[in-house]
DOVEXKE-264811 format. One line per 10 residues: number of its first residue (from 1); their letters; for each residue x, y, z of C-alpha. Coordinates in steps of 0.5 Angstrom, whole numbers, plus 2048, in hexadecimal, padded with zeros to 3 digits. Example, Ala and Ser with C-alpha at 12.3 -4.5 7.8 and 13.67 -1.06 7.14 Angstrom:
<recs>
1	as	819/7F7/810; 81B/7FE/80E .
</recs>
This chain:
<recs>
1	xxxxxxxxxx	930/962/895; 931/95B/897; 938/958/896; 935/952/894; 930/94F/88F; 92A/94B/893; 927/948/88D; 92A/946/887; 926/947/880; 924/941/87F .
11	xxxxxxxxxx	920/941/885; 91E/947/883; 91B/945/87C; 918/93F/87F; 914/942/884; 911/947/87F; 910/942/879; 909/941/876; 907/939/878; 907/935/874 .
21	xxxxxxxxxx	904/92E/878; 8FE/92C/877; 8FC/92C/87F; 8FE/934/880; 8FB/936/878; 8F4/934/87B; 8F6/937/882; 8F8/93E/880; 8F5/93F/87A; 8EE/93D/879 .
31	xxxxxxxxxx	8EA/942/878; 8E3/943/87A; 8DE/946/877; 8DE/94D/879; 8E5/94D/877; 8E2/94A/870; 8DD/94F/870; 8E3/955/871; 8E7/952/86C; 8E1/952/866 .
41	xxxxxxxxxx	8E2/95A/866; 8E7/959/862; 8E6/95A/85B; 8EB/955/857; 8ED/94E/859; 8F4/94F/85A; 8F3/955/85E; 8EE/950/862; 8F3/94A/863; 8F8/950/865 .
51	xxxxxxxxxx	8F4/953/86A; 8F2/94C/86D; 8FA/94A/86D; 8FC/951/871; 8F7/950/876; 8F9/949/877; 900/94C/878; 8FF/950/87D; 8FB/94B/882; 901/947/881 .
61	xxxxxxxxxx	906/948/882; 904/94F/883; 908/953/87D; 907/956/876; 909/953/870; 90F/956/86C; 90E/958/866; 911/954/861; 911/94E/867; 90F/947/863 .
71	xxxxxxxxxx	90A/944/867; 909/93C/868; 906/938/864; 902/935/86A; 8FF/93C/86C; 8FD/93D/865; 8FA/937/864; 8F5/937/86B; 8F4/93E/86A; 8F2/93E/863 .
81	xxxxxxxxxx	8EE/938/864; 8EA/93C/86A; 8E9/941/865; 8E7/93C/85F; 8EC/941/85B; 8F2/93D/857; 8F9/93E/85B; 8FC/941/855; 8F8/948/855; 8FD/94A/85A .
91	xxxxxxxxxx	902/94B/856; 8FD/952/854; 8FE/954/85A; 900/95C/85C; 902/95D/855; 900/964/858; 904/966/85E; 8FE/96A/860; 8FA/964/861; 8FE/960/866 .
101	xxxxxxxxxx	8FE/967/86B; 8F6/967/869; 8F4/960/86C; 8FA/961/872; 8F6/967/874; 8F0/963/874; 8F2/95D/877; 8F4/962/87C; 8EE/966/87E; 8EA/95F/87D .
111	xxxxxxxxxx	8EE/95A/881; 8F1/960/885; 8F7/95E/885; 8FD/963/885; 904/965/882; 90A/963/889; 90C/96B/88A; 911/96D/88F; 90C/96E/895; 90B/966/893 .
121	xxxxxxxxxx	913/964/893; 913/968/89A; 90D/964/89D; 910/95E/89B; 916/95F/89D; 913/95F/8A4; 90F/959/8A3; 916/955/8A1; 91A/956/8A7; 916/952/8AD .
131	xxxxxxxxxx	915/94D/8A7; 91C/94C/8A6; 91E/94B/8AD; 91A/945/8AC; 91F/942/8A6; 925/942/8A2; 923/941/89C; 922/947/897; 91E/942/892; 919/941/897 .
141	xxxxxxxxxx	919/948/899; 918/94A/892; 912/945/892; 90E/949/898; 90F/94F/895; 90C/94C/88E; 907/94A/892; 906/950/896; 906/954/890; 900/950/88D .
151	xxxxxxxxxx	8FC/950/893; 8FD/958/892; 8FB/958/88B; 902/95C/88A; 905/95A/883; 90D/958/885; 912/95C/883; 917/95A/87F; 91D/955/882; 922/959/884 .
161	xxxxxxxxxx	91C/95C/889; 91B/955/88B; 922/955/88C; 924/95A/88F; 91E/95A/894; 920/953/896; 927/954/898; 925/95B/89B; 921/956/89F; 926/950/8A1 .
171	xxxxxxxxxx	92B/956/8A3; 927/95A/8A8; 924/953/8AB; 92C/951/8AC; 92E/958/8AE; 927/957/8B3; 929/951/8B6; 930/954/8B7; 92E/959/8BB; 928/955/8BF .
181	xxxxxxxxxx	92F/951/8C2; 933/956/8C3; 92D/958/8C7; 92E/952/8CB; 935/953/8CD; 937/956/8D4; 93C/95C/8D4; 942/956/8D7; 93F/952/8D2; 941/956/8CC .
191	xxxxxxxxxx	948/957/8CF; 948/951/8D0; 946/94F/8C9; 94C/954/8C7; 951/951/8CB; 950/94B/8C7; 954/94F/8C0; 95A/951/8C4; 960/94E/8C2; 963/949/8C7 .
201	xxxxxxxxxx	96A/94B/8C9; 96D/945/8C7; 96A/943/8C1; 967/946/8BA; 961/945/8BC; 95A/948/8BF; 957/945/8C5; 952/942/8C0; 955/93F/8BB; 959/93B/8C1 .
211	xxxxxxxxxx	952/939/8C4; 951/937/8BD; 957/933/8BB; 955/92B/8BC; 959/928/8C2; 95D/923/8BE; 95E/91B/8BF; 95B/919/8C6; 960/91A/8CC; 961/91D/8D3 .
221	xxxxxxxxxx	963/923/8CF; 95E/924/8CB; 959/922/8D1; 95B/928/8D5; 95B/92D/8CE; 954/92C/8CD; 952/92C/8D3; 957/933/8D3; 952/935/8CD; 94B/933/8D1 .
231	xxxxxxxxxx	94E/938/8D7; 950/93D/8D2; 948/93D/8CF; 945/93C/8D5; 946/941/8D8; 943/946/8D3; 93D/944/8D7; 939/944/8D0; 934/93E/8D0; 92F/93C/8CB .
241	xxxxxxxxxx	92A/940/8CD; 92D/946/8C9; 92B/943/8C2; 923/943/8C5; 91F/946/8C0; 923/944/8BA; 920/940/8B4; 923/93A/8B4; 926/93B/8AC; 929/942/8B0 .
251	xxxxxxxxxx	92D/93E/8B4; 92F/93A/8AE; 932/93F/8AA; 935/943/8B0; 939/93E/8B2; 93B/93C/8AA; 93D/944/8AB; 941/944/8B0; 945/93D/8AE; 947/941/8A8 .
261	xxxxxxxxxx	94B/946/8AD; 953/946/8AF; 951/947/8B6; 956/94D/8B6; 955/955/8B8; 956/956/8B0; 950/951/8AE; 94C/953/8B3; 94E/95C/8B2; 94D/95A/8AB .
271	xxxxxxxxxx	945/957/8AD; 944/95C/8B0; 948/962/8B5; 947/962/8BC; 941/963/8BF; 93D/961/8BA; 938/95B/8BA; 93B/956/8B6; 942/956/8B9; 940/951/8BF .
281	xxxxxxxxxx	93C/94C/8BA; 943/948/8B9; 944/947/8C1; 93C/946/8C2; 93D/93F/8BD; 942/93C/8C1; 940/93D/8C8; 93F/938/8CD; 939/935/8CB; 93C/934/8C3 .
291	xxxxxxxxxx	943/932/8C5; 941/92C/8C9; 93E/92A/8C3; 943/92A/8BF; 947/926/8C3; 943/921/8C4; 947/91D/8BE; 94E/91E/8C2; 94B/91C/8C8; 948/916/8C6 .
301	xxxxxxxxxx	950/914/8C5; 951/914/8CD; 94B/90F/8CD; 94E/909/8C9; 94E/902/8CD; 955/900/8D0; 95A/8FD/8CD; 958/901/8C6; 95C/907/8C4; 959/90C/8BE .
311	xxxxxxxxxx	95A/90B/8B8; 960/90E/8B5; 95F/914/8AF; 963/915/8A8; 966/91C/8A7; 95F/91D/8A3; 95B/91D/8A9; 959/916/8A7; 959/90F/8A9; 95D/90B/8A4 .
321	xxxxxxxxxx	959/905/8A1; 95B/8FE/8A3; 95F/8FB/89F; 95B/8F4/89B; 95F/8EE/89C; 95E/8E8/896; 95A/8E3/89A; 95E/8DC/89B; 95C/8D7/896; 956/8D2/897 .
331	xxxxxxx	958/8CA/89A; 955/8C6/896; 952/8BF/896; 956/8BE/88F; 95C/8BA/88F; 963/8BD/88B; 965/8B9/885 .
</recs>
């Protein structure tokens, strides 16, 4: 089970509310007339207006009503009106719970459509992994799914089953690409990649977390401190081909991922043991490539013209503001008394 949530409920309870906007009302539920001669079969009016609404449901956005659930105004409104019924003899509607299971077994051997059953979650679960290697976002996924489920005539699950399989998804996607890169890596790669979570003898800190330490105010010493750290990750010999294949948005939350990390053995034993995939992503994002990007800022500092030195930082890390000096008073032309 995912440790995380990969889409809030609210999302979730956008995605499957009725529409209400007049554009998608005449979009998804204007019915044709082969669906006004199915809905004519039932007897009463209230069942017909009934009928007529869980059908609409079910196209969009794919699911059945609840019982008890208050439907929009809106809806009632423009399918009554379809109807030529008033909107108010809903409020009749599956008085006997019976009723409501006779019109679902009709709209099911009808329209074909199917109850989602374990075989579905599993053949869906399939179809999510190659579709979230292609984004990050779990409420666009979850919208795919939505969409993939009314392209099968499939009824959606409830919430947590959307959840749960999105978030599934999302973590098999991020373990995918875990192992798509260690893949890449070559033997001295990987040690070298694990050389990098020692501790220096005379610091405290990892070989990574001194790569990633900022050089300071510009001077020889921070010059040749940087150019220490470049040797240090150049000679990893991993070039940006290695994130070839990954989806751009993959990328992003891959290096948001590993920022969050210490750089220490504990953080990255705490990731993931030895040997496993993702131990390696902490050192893939600061490679060469990535680490002369970072430093770009830095070494624009050597680049000043003569004669002007940087300019100095507070303890807060920020300039400090100029001072405003009173302007000197204005000459006139006007003479003093």
């Amino acid at each position: 089970m995912p440790r995380r949530r990969a889409i809030t409920d609210a999302q979730l309870e956008a995605l499957l509310a009725l529409p209400t906007a007049e554009p998608d009302l005449i979009r998804h539920y204007t019915l044709g007339p082969a669906d006004l001669a199915v809905i004519a079969r039932r007897r009463r009016p209230h069942n017909r207006l009934g009928f007529a609404i869980q059908l609409c449901a079910l196209r969009f956005p794919g699911r059945l009503l609840q019982p008890g659930e208050v439907v929009p105004r809106e809806v009632l409104v423009f399918v009554a009106g379809q109807l030529d019924l008033p909107p108010d003899v809903l409020t009749d509607y599956a008085a006997r719970p019976q009723t409501r299971y006779d019109q679902l077994d009709a709209l099911y051997s009808v329209y074909g459509f199917q109850t989602f059953t374990r075989p579905d979650q599993h053949e869906l679960a399939q179809w999510l992994l190659p579709v979230a290697l292609t984004t990050t976002s779990g409420a666009a996924l979850a919208s795919l799914l939505l969409e993939e489920l009314r392209r099968r005539a499939i009824a959606a699950p409830g919430p947590s089953v959307i959840e749960r399989l999105v978030a599934t998804a999302l973590l098999k996607a991020e373990r995918h690409v875990d192992r798509q890169i260690d893949a890449s890596l070559t033997g001295p790669q990987r040690d070298a990649l694990e050389a990098l979570l020692e501790i220096q003898a005379d610091t405290a800190l990892s070989v990574l977390a001194w790569t990633r330490q900022a050089t300071g105010l510009a001077g020889h010493r921070a010059l040749a401190r940087l150019i220490d750290q470049l040797v240090r990750l150049r000679s990893l010999a991993i070039g940006p081909s290695i994130l070839e294949g990954i989806h751009t948005d993959r990328r992003r939350v891959l290096m948001r991922g590993n920022a969050a990390l210490s750089a220490t053995p504990e953080d990255a034993g705490a990731a993931a043991p030895p040997g496993h995939p993702r131990r390696h992503r902490a050192g893939i994002d600061y490679s060469p490539h990535r680490r002369g990007h970072r430093h770009v800022r830095p070494t624009d500092r050597w680049a000043l013209p003569p004669g002007r030195a940087p300019r100095r930082r507070s303890a807060a890390g920020q300039c400090p503001r100029r001072q405003r000096q009173d302007p000197a008073p204005r000459q006139t032309g006007r003479c003093a008394d």
